[in-house]
Every structure is written in structure tokens, then in C-alpha cells.
N, CA, C and O of each residue as an XYZ file, in Angstrom:
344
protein
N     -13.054      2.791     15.298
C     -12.033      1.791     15.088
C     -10.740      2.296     15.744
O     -10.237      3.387     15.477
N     -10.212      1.354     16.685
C      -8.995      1.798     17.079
C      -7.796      2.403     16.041
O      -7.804      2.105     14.847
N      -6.798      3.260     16.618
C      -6.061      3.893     15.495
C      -4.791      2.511     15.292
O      -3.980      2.721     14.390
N      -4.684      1.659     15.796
C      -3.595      0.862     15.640
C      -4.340      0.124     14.733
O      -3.717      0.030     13.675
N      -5.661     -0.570     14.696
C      -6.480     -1.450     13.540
C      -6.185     -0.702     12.428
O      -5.669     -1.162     11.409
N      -6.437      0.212     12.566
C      -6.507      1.219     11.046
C      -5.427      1.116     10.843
O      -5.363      0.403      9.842
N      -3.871      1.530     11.337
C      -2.891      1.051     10.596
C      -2.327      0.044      9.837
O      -1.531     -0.082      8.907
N      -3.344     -0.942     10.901
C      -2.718     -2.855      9.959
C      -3.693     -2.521      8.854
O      -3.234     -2.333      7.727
N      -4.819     -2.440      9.037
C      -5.809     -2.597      7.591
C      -4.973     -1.525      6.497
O      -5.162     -1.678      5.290
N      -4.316     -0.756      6.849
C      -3.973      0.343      5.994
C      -2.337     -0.386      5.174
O      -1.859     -0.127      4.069
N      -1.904     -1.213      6.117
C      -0.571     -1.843      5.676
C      -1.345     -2.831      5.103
O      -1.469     -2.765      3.880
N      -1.786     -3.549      5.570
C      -2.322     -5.052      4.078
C      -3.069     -4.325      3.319
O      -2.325     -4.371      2.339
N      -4.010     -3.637      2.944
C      -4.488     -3.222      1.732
C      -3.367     -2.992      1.053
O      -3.133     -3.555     -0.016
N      -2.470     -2.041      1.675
C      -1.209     -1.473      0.956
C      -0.982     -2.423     -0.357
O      -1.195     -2.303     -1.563
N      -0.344     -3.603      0.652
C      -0.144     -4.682      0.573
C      -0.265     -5.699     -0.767
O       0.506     -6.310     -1.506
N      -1.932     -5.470     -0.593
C      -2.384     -6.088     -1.871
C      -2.342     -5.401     -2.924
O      -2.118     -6.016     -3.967
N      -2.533     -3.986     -2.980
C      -2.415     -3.162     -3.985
C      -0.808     -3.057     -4.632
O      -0.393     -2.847     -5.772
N      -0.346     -3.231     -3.735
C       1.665     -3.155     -4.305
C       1.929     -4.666     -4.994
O       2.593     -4.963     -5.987
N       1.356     -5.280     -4.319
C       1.307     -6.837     -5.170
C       0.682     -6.805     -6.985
O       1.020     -7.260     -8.078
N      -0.215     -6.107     -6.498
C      -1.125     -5.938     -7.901
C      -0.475     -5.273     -8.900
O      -0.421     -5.659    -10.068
N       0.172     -3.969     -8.327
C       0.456     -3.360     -9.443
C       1.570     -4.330    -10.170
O       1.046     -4.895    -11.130
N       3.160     -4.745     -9.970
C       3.689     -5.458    -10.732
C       2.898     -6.585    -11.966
O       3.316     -6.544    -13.123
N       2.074     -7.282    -11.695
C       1.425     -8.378    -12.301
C       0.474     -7.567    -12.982
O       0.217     -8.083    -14.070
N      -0.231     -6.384    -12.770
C      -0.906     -5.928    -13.848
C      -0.080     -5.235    -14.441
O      -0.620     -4.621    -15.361
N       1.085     -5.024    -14.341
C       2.188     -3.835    -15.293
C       2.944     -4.914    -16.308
O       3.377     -4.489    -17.380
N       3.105     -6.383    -15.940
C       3.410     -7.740    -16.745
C       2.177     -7.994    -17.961
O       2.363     -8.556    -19.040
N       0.780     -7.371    -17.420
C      -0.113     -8.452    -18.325
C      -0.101     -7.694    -18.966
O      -0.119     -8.121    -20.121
N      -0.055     -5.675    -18.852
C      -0.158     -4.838    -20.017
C       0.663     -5.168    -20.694
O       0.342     -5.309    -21.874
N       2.430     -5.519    -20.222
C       3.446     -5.263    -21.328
C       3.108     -6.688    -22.133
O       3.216     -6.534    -23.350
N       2.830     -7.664    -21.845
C       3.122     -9.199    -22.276
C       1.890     -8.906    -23.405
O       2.262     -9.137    -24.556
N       0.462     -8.431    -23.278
C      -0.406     -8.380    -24.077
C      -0.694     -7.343    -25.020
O      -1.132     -7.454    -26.165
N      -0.332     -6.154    -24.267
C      -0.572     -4.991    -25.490
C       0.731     -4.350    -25.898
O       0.716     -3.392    -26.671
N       1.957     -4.875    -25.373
C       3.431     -4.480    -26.440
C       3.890     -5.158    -27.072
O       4.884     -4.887    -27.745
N       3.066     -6.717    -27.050
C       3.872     -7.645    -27.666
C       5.241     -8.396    -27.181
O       5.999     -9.003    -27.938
N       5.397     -8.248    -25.868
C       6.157     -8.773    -24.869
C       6.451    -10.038    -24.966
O       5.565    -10.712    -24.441
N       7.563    -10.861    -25.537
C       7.264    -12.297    -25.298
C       8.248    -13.184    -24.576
O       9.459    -13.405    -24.620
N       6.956    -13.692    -23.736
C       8.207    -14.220    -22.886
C       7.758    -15.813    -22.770
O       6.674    -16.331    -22.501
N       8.891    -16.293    -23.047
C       8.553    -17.791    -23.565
C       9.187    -18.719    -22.105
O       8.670    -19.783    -21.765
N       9.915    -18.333    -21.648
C      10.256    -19.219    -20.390
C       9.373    -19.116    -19.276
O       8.884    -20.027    -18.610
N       9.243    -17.946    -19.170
C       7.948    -17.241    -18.146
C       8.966    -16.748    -16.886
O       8.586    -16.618    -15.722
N      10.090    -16.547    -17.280
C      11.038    -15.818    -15.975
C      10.634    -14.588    -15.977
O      10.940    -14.029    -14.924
N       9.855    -13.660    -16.999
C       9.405    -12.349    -16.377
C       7.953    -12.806    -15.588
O       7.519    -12.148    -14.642
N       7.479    -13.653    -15.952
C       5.955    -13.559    -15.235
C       6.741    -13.860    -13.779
O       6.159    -13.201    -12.917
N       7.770    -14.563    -13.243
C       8.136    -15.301    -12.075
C       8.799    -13.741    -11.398
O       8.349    -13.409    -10.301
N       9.617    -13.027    -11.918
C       9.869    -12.250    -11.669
C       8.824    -11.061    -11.354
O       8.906    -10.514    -10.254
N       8.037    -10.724    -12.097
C       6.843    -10.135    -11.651
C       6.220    -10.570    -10.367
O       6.087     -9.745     -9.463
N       5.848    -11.744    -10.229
C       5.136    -12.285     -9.165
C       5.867    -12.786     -7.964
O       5.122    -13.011     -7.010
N       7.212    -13.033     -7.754
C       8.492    -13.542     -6.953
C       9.176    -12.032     -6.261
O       9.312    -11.664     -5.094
N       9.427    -11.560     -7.237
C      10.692    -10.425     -6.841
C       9.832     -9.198     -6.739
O       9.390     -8.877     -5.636
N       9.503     -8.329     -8.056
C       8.831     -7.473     -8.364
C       7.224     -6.874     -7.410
O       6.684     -5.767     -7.409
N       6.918     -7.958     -6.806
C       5.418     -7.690     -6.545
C       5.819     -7.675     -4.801
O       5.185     -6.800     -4.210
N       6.751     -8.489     -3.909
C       7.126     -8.520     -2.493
C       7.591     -7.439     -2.613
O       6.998     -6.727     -1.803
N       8.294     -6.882     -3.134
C       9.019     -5.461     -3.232
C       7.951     -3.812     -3.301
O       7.797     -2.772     -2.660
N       7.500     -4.417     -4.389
C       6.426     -3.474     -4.149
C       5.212     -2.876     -2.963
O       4.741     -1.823     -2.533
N       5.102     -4.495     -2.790
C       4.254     -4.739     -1.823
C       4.512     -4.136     -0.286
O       3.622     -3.940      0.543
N       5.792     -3.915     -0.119
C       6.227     -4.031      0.956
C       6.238     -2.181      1.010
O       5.746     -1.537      1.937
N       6.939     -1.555     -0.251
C       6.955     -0.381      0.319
C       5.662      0.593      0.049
O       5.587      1.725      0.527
N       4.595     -0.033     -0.831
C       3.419      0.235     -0.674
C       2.548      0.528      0.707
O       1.854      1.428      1.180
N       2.894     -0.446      0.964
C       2.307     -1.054      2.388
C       2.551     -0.208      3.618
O       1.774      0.405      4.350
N       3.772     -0.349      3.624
C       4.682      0.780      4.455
C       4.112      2.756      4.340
O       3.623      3.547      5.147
N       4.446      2.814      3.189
C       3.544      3.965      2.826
C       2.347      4.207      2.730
O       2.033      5.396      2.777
N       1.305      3.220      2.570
C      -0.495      3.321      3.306
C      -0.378      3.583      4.900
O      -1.017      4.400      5.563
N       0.908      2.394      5.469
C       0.273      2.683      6.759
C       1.039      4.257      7.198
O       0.312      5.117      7.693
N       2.034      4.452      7.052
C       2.556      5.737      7.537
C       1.451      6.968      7.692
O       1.158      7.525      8.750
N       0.803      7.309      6.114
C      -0.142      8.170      5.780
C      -1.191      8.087      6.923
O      -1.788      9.006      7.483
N      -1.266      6.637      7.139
C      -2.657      6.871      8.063
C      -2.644      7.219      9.472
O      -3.366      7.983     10.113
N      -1.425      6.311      9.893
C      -0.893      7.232     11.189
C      -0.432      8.427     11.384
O      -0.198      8.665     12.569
N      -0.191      9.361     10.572
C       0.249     10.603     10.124
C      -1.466     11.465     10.642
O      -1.720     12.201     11.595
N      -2.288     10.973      9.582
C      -3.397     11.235      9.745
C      -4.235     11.202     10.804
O      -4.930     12.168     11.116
N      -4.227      9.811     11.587
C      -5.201      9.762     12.824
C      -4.370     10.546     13.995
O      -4.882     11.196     14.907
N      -2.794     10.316     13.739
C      -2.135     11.612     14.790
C      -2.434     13.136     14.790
O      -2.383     14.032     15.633
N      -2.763     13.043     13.503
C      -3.195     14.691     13.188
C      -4.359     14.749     14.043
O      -4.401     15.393     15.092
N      -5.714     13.759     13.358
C      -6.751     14.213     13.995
C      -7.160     13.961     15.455
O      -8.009     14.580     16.097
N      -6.416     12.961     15.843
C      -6.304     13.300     17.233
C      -5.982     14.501     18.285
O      -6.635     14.895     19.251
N      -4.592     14.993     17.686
C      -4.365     16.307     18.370
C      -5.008     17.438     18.104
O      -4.925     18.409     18.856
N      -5.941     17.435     16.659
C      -6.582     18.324     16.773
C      -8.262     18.232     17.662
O      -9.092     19.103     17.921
N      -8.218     16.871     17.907
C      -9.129     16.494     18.582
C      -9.040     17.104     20.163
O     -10.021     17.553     20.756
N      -7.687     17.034     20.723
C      -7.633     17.175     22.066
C      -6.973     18.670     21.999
O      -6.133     18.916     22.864
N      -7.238     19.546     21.181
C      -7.138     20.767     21.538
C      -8.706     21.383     21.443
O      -9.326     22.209     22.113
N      -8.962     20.720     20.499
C     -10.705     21.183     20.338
C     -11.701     20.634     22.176
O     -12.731     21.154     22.603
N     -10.967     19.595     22.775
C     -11.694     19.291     23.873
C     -10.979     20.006     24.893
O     -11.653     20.112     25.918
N      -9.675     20.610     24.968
C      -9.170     21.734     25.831
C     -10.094     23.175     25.358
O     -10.771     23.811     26.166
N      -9.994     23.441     24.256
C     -10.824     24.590     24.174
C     -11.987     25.301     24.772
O     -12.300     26.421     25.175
N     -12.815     23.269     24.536
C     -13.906     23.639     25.172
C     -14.350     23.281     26.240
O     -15.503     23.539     26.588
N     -13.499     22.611     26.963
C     -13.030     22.922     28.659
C     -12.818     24.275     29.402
O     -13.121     24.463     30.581
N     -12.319     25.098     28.655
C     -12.031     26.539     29.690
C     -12.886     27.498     29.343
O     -12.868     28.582     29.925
């Protein structure tokens, strides 16, 4: 897989996972603390504000890691094929 594919797949997974966490951190507090929210401006907030935010620097941080990574193993790739060139 090209190393630039792997970065987008690595930013939208991010993605979805940074989305997720806010809205599952809403259903724990709303259901098992007794959270009540009667207008539903925290659920909107969870899912509006809370979850793009997340999402975004989630995302950002999957893909970094992975380009970090395939840069690594690349250069260790092209010293291992200089090596065994000479």
C-alpha cells in the first residue's frame, strides 16, 4: 500500500475514533452517573462541538504516527538495500 494511502486511512480512522470517543463519554455520564439532561444541549454538544474537535486532533495524531513510522521504515529500508549493495 502506498505510504500516502496509509496516511489518509490512518487520518479517517483517526477520525472516527475521535468522533466516538465524545458520544461514548456522554452515554457513560448520562446513564451510569445519573446525568440529566433534559434539553439535550449536552448530547448536541457532544455530537456538534465535542466530537469535530476531537475528531480532528485524533486524526491528526493517527496520521502523524504513521508517517513517522513508514518514514522510519523506509530509511531503514534503504540503508539495509545500500548495505547490501557493497
Amino acid at each position: 500500500m502506498p505510504r500516502a494511502l496509509r496516511i489518509v486511512v490512518a487520518f479517517v480512522l483517526g477520525l472516527i475514533a475521535g468522533e466516538a470517543v465524545p458520544i461514548v463519554g456522554y452515554i457513560i455520564a448520562t446513564t451510569y452517573f445519573g446525568v440529566f439532561d433534559r434539553d439535550g444541549g449536552g448530547a448536541m454538544g457532544a455530537i456538534f462541538i465535542m466530537g469535530p474537535a476531537c475528531a480532528l486532533v485524533v486524526g491528526t495524531v493517527a496520521a502523524i504516527i504513521v508517517a513517522r513510522r513508514s518514514a522510519k521504515a523506509r530509511s531503514e529500508a534503504q540503508i539495509a538495500d545500500a548495505d547490501s549493495a557493497a
